[in-house]
mmCIF file of the N, C-alpha and C atoms, coordinates in Angstrom:
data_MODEL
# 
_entry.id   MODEL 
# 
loop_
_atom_site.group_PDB 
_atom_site.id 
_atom_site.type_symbol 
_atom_site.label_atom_id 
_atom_site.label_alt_id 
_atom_site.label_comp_id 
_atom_site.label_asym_id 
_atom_site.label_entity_id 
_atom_site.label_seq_id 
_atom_site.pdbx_PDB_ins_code 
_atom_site.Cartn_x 
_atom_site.Cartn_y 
_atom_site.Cartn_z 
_atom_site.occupancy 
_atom_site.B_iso_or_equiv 
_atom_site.pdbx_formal_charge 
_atom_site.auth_seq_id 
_atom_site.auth_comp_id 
_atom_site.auth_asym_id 
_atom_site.auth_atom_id 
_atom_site.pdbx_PDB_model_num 
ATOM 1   N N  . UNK A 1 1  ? -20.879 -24.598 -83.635 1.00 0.00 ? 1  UNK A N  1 
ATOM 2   C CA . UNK A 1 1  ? -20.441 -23.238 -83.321 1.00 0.00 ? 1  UNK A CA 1 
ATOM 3   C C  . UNK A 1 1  ? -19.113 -23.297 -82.574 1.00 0.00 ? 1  UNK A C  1 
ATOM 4   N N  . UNK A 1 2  ? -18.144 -22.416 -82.822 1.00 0.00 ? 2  UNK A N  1 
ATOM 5   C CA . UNK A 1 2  ? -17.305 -22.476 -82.273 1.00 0.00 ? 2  UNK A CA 1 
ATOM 6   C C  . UNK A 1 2  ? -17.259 -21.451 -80.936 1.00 0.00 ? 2  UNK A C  1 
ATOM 7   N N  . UNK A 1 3  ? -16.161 -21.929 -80.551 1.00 0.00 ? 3  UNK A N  1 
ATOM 8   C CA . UNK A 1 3  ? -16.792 -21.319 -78.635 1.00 0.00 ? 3  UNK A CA 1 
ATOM 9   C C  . UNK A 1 3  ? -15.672 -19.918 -78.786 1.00 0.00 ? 3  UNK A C  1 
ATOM 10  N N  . UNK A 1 4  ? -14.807 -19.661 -79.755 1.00 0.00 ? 4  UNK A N  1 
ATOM 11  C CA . UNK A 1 4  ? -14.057 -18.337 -80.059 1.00 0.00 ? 4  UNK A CA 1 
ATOM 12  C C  . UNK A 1 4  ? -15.414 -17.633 -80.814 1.00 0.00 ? 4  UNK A C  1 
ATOM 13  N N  . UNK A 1 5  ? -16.689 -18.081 -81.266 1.00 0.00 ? 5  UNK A N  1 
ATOM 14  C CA . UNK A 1 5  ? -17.599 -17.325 -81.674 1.00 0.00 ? 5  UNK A CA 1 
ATOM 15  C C  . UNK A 1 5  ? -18.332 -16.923 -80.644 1.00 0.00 ? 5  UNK A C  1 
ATOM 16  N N  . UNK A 1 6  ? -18.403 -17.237 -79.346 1.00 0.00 ? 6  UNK A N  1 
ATOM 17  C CA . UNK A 1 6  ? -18.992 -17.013 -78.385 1.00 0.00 ? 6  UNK A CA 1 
ATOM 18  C C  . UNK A 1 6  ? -19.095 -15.554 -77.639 1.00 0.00 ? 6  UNK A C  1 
ATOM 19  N N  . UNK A 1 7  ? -20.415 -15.173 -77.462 1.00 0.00 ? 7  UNK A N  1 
ATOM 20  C CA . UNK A 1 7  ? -19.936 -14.063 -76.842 1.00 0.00 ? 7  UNK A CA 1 
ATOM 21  C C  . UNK A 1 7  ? -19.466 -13.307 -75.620 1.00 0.00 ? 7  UNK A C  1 
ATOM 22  N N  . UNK A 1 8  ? -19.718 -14.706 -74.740 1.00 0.00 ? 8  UNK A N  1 
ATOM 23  C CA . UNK A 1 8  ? -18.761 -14.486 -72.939 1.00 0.00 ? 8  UNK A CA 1 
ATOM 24  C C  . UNK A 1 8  ? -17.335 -14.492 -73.825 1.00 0.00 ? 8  UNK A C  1 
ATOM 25  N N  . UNK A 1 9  ? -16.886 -15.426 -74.800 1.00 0.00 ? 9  UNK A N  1 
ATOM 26  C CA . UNK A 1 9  ? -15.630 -15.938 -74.535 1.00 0.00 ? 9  UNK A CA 1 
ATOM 27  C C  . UNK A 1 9  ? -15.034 -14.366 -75.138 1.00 0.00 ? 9  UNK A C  1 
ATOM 28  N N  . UNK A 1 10 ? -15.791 -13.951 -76.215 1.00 0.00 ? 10 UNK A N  1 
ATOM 29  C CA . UNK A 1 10 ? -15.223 -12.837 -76.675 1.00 0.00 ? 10 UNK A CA 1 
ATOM 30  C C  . UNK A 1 10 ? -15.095 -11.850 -75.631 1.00 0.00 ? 10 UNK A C  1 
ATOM 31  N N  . UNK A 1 11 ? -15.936 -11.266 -74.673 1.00 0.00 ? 11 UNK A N  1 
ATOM 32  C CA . UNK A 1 11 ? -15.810 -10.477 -73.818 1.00 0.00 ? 11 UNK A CA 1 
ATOM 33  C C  . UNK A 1 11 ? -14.272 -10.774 -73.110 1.00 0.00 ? 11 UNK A C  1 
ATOM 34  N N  . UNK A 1 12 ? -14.646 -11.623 -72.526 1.00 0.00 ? 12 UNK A N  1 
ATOM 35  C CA . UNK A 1 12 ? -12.989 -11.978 -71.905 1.00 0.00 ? 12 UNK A CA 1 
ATOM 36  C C  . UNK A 1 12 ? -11.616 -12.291 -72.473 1.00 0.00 ? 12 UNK A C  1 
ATOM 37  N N  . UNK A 1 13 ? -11.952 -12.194 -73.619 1.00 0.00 ? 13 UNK A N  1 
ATOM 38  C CA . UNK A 1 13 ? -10.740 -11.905 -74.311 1.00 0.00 ? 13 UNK A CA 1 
ATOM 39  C C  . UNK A 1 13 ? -10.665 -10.610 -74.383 1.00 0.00 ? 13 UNK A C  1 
ATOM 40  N N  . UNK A 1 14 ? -11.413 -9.878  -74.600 1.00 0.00 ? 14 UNK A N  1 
ATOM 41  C CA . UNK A 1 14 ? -11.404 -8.272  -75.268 1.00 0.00 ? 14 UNK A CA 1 
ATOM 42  C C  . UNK A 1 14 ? -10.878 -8.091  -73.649 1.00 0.00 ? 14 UNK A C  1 
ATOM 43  N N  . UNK A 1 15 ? -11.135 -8.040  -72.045 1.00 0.00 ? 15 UNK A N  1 
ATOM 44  C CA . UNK A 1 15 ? -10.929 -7.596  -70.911 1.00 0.00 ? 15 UNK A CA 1 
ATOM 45  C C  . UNK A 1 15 ? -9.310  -7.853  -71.140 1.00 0.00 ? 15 UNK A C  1 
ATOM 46  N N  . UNK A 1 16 ? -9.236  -8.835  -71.304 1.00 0.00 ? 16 UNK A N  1 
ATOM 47  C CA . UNK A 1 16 ? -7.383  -9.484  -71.305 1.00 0.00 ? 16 UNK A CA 1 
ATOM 48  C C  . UNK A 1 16 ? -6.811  -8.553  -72.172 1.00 0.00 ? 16 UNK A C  1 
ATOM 49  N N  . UNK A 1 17 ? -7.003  -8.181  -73.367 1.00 0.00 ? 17 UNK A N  1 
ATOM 50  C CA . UNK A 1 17 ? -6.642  -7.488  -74.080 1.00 0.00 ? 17 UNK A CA 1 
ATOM 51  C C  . UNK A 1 17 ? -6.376  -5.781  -73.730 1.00 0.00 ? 17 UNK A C  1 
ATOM 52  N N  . UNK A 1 18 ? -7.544  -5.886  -72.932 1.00 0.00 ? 18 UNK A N  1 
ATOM 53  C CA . UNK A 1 18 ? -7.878  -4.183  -72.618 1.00 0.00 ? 18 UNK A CA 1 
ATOM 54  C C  . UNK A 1 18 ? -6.789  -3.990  -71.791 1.00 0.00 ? 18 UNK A C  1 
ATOM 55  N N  . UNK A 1 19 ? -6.889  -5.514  -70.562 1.00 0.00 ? 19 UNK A N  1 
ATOM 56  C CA . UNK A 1 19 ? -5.957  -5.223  -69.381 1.00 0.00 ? 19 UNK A CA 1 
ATOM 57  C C  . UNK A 1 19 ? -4.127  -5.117  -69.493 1.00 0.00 ? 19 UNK A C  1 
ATOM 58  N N  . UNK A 1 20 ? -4.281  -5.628  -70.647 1.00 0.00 ? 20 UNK A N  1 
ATOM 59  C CA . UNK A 1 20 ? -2.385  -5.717  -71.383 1.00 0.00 ? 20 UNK A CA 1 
ATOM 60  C C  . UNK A 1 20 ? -2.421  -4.357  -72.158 1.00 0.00 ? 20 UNK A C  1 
ATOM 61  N N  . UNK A 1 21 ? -3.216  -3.535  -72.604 1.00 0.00 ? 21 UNK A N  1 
ATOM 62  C CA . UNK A 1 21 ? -2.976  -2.216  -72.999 1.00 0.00 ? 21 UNK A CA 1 
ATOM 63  C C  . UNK A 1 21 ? -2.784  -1.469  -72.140 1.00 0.00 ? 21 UNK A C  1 
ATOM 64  N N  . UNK A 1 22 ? -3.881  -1.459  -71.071 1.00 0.00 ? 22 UNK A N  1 
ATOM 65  C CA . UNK A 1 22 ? -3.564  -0.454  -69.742 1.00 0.00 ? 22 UNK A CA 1 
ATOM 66  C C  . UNK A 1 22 ? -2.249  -0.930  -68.952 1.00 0.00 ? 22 UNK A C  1 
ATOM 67  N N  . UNK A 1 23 ? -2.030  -1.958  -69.084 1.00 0.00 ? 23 UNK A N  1 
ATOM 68  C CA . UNK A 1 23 ? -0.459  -2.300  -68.308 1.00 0.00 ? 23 UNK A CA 1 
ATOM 69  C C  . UNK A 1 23 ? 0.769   -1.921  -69.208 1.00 0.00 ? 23 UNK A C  1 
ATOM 70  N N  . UNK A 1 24 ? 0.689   -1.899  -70.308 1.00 0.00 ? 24 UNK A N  1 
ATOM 71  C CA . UNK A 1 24 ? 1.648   -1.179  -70.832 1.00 0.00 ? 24 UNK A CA 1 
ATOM 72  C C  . UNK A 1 24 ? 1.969   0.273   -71.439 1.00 0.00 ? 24 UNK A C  1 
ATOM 73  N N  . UNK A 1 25 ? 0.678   0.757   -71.375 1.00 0.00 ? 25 UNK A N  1 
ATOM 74  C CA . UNK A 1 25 ? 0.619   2.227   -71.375 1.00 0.00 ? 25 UNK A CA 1 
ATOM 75  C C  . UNK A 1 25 ? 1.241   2.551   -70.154 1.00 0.00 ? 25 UNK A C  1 
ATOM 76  N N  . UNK A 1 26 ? 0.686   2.063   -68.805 1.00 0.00 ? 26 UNK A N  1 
ATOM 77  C CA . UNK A 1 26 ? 1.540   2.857   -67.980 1.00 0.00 ? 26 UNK A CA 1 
ATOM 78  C C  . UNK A 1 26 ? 3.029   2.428   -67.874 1.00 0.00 ? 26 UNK A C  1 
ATOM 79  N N  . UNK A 1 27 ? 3.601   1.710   -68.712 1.00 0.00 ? 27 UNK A N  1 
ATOM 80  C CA . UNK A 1 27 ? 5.226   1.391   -68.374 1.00 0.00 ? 27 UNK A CA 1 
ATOM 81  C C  . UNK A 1 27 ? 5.271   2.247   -68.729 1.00 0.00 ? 27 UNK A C  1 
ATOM 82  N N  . UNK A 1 28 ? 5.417   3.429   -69.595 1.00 0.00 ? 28 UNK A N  1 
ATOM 83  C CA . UNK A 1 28 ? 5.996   4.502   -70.041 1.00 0.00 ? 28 UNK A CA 1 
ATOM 84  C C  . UNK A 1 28 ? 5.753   5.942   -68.786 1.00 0.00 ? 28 UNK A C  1 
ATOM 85  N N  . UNK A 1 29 ? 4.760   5.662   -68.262 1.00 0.00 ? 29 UNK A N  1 
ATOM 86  C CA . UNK A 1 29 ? 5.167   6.542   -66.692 1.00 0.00 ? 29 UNK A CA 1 
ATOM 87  C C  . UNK A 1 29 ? 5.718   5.925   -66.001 1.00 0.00 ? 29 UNK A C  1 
ATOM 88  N N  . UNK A 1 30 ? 5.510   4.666   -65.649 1.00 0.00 ? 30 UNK A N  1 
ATOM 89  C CA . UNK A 1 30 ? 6.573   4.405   -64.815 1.00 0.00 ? 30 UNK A CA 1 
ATOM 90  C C  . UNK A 1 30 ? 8.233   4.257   -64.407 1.00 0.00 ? 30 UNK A C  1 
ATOM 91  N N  . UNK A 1 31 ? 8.232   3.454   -65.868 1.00 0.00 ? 31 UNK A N  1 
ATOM 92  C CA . UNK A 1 31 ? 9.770   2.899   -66.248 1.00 0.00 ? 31 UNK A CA 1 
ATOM 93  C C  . UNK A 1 31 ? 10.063  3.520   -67.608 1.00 0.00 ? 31 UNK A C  1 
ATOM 94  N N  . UNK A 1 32 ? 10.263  4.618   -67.907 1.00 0.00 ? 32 UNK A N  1 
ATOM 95  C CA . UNK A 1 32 ? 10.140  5.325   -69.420 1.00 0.00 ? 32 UNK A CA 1 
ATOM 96  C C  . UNK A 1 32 ? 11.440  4.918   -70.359 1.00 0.00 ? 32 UNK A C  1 
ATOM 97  N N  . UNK A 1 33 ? 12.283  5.174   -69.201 1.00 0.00 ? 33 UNK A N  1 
ATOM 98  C CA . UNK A 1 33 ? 13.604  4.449   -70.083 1.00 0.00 ? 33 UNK A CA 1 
ATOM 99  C C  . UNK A 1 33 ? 14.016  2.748   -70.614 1.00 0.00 ? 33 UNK A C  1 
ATOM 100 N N  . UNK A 1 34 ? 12.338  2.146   -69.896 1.00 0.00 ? 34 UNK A N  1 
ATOM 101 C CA . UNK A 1 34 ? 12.175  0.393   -70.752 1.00 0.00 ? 34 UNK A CA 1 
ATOM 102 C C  . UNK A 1 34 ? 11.500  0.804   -72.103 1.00 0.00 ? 34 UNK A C  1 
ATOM 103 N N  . UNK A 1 35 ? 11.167  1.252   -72.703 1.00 0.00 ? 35 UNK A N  1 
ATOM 104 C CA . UNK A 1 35 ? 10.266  1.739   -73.829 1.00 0.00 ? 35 UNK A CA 1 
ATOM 105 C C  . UNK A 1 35 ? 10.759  2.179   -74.911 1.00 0.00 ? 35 UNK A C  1 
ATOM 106 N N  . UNK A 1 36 ? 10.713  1.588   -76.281 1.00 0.00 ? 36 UNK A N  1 
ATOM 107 C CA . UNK A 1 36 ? 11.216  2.393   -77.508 1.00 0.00 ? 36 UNK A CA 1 
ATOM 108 C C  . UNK A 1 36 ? 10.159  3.132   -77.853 1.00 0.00 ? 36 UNK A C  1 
ATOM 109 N N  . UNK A 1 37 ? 9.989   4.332   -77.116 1.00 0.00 ? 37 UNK A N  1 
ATOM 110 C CA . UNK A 1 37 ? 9.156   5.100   -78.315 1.00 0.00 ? 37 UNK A CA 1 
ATOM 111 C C  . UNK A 1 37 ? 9.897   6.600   -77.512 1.00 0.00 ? 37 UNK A C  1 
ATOM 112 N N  . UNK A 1 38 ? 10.050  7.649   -78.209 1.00 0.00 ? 38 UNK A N  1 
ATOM 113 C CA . UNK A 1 38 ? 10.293  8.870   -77.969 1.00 0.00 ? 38 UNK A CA 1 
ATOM 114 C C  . UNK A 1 38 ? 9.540   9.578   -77.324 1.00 0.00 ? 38 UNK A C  1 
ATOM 115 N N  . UNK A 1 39 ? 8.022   9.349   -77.255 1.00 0.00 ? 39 UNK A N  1 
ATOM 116 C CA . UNK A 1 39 ? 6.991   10.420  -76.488 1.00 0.00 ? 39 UNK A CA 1 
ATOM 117 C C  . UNK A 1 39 ? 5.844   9.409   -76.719 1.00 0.00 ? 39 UNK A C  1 
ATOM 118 N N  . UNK A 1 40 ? 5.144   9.844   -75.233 1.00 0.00 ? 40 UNK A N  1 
ATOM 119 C CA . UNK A 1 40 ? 3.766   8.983   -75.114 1.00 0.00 ? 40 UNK A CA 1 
ATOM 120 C C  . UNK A 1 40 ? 2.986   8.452   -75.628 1.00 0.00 ? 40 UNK A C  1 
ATOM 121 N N  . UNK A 1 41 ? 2.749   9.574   -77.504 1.00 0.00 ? 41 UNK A N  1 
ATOM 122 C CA . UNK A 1 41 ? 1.630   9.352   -78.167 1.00 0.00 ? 41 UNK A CA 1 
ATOM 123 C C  . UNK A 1 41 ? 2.412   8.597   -78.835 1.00 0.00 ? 41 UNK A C  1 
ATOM 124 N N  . UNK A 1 42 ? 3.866   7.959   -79.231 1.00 0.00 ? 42 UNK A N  1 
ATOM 125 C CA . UNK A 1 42 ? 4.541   7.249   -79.636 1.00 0.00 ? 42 UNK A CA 1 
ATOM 126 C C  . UNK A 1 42 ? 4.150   5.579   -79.182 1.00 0.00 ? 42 UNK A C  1 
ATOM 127 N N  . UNK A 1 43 ? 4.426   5.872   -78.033 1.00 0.00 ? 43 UNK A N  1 
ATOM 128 C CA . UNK A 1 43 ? 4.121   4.667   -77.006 1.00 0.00 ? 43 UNK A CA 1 
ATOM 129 C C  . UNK A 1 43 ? 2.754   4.134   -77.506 1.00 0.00 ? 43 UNK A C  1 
ATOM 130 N N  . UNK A 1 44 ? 1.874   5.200   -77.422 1.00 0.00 ? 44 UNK A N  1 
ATOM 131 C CA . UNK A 1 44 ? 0.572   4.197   -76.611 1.00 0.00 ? 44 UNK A CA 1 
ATOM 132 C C  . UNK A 1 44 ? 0.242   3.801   -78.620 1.00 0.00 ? 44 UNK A C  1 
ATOM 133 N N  . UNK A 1 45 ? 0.988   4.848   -79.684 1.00 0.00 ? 45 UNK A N  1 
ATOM 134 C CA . UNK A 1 45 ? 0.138   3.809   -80.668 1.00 0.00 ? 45 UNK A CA 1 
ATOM 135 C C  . UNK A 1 45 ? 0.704   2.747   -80.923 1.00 0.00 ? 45 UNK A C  1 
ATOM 136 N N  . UNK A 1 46 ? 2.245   1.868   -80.265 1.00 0.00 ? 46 UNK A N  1 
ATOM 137 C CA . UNK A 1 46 ? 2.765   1.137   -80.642 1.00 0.00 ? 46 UNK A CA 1 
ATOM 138 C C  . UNK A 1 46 ? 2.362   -0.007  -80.078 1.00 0.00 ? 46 UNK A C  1 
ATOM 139 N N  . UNK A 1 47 ? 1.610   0.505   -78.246 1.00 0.00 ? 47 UNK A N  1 
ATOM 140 C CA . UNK A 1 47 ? 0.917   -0.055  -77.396 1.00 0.00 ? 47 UNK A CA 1 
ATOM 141 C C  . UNK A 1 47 ? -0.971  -0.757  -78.208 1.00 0.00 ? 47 UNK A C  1 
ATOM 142 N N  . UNK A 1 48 ? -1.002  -0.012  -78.436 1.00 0.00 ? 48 UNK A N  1 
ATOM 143 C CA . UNK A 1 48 ? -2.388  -0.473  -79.226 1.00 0.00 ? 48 UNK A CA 1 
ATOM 144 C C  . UNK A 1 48 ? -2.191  -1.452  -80.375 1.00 0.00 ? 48 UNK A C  1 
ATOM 145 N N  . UNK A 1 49 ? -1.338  -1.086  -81.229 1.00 0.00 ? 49 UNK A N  1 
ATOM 146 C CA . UNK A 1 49 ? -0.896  -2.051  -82.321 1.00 0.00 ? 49 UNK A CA 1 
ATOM 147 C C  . UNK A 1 49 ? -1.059  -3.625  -81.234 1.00 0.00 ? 49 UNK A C  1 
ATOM 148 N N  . UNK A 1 50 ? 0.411   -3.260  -80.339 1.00 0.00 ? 50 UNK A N  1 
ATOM 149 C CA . UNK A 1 50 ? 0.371   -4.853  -80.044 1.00 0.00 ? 50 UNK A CA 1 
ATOM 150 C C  . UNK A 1 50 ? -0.724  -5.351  -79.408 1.00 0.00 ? 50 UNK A C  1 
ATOM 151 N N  . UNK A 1 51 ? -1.426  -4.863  -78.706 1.00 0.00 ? 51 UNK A N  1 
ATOM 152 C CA . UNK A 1 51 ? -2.591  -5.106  -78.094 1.00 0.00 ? 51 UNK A CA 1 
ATOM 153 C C  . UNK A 1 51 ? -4.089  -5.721  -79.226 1.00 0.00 ? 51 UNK A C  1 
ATOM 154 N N  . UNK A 1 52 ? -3.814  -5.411  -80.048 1.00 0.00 ? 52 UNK A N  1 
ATOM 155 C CA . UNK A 1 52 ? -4.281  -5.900  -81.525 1.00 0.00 ? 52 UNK A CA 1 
ATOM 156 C C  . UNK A 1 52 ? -4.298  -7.179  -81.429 1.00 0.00 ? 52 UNK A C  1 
ATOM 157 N N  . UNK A 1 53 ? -3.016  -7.155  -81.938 1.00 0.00 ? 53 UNK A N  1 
ATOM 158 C CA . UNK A 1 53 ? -1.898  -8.066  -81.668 1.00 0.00 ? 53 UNK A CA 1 
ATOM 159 C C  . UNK A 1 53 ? -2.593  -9.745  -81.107 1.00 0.00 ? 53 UNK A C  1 
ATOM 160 N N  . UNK A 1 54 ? -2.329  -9.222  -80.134 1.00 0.00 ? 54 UNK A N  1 
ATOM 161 C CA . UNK A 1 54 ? -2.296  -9.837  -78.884 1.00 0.00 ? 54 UNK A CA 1 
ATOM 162 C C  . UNK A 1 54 ? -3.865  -10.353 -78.819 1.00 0.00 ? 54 UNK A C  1 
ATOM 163 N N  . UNK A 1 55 ? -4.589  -10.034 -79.106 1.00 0.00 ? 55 UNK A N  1 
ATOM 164 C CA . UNK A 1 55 ? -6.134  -10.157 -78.618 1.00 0.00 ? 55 UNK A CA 1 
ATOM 165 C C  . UNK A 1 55 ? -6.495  -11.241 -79.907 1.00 0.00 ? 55 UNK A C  1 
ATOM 166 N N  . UNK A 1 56 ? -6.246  -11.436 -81.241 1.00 0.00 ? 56 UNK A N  1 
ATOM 167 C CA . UNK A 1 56 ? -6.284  -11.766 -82.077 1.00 0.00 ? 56 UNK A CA 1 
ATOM 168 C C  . UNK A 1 56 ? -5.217  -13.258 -81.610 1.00 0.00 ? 56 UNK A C  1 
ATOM 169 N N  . UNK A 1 57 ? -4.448  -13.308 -81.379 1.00 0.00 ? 57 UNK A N  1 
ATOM 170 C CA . UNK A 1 57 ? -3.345  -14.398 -80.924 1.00 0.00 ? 57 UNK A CA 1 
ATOM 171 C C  . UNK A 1 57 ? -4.218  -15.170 -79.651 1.00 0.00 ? 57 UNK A C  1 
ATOM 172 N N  . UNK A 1 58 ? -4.458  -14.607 -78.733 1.00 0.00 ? 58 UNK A N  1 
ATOM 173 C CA . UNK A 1 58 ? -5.548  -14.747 -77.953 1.00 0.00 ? 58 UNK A CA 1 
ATOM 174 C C  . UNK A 1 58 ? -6.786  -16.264 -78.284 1.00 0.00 ? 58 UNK A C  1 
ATOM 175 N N  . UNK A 1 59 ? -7.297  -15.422 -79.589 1.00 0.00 ? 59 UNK A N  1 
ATOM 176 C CA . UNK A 1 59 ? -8.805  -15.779 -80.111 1.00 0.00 ? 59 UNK A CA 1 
ATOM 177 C C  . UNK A 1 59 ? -8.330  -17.136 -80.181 1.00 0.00 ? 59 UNK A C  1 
ATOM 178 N N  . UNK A 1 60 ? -7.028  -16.872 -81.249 1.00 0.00 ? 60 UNK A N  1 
ATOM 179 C CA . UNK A 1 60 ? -6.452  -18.058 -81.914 1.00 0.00 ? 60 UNK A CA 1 
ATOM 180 C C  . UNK A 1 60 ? -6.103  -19.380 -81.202 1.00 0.00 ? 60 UNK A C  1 
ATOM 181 N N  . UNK A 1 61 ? -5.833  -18.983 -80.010 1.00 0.00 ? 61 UNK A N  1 
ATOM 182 C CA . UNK A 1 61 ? -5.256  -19.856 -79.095 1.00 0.00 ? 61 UNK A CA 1 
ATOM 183 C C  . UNK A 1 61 ? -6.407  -20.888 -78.992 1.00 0.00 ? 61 UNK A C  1 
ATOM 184 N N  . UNK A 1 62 ? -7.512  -20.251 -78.576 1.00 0.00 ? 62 UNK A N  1 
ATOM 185 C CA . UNK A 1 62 ? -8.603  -20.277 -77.628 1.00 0.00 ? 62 UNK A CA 1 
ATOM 186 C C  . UNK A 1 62 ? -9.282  -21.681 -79.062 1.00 0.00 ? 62 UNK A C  1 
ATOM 187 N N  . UNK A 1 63 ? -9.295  -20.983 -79.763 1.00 0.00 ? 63 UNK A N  1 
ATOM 188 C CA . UNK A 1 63 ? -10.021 -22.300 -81.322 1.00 0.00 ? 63 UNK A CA 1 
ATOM 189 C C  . UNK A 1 63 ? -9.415  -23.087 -81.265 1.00 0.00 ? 63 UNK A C  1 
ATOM 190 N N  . UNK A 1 64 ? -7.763  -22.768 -81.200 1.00 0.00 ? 64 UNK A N  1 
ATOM 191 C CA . UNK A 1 64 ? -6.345  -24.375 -81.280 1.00 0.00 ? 64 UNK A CA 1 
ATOM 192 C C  . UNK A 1 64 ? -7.038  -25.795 -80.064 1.00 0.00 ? 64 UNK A C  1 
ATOM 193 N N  . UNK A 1 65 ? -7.234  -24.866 -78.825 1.00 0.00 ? 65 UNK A N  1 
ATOM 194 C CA . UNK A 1 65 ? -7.758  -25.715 -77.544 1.00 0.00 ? 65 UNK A CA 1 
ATOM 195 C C  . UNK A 1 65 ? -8.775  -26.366 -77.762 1.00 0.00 ? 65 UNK A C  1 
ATOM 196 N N  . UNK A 1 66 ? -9.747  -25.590 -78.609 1.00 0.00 ? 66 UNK A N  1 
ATOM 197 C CA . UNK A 1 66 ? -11.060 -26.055 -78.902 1.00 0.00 ? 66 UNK A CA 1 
ATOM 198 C C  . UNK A 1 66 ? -11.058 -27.385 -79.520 1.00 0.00 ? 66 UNK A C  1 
ATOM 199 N N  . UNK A 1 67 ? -10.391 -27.043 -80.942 1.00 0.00 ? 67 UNK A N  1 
ATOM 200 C CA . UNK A 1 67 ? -10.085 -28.426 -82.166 1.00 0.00 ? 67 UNK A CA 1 
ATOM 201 C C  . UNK A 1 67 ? -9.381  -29.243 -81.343 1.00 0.00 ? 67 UNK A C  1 
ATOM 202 N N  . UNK A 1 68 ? -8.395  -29.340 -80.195 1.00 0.00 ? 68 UNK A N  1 
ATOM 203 C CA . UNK A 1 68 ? -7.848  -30.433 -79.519 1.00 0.00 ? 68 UNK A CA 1 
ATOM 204 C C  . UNK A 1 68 ? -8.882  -31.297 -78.896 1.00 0.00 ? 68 UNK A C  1 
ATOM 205 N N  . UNK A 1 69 ? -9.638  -30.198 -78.318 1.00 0.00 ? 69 UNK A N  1 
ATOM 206 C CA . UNK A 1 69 ? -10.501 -30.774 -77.243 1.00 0.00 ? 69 UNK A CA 1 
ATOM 207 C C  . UNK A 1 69 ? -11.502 -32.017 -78.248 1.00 0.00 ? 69 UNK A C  1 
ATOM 208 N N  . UNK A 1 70 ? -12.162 -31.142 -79.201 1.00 0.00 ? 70 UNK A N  1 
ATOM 209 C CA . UNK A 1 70 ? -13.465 -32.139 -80.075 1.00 0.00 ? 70 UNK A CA 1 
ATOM 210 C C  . UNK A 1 70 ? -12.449 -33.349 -80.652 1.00 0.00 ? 70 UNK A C  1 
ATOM 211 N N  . UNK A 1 71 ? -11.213 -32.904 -80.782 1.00 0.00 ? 71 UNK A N  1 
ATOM 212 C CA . UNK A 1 71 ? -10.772 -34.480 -81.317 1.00 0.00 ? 71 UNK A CA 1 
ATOM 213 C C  . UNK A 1 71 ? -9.943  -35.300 -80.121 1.00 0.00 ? 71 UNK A C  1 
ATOM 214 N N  . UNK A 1 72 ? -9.946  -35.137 -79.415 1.00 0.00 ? 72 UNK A N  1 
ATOM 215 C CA . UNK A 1 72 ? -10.017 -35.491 -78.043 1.00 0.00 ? 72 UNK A CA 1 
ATOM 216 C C  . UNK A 1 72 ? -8.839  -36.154 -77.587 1.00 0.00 ? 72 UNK A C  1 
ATOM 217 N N  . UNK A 1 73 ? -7.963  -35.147 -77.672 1.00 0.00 ? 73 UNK A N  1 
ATOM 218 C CA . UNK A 1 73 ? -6.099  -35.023 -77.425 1.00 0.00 ? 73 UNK A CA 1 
ATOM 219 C C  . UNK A 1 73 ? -6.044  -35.170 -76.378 1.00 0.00 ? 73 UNK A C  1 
ATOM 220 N N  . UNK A 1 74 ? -7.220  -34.786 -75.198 1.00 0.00 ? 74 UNK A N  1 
ATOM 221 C CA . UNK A 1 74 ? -6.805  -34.519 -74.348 1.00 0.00 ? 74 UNK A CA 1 
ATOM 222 C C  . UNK A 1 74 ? -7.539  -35.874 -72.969 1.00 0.00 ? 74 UNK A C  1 
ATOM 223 N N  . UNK A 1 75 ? -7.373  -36.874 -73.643 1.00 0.00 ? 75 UNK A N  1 
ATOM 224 C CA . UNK A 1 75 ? -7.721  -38.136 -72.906 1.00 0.00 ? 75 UNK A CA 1 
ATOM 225 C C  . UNK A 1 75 ? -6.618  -39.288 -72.001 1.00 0.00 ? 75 UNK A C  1 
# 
């Protein structure tokens, strides 16, 4: 089984994920003029896309470490 099938590991990826959406939704109240999008609902779906994104890149990482580890790169 792989440990990206796991379901702690998934939880904490999905939190990381959640927590990089809510941090970049609010750049657009905070710092509006760092942001390409024209209006909020602009923002937050471009914000969700990457957050996709991101959570999926995440997973990926997390399996790369894994396959290092079982073939044992890291000795």
């Amino acid at each position: 089984m792989s440990i990206a099938d796991m379901t702690e590991m998934h939880n904490l990826l999905d939190e990381t994920a959640d927590c990089f959406d809510d941090l970049m939704k609010q750049l657009f109240d905070e710092v509006p003029e760092a942001v390409p999008a024209t209006n909020q609902m602009d923002w937050s779906g471009q914000v969700s896309a990457a957050s996709d994104d991101f959570r999926k890149e995440l997973a990926a990482l997390v399996e790369r470490f894994e396959i290092k580890l079982k073939h044992g790169e890291f000795k």
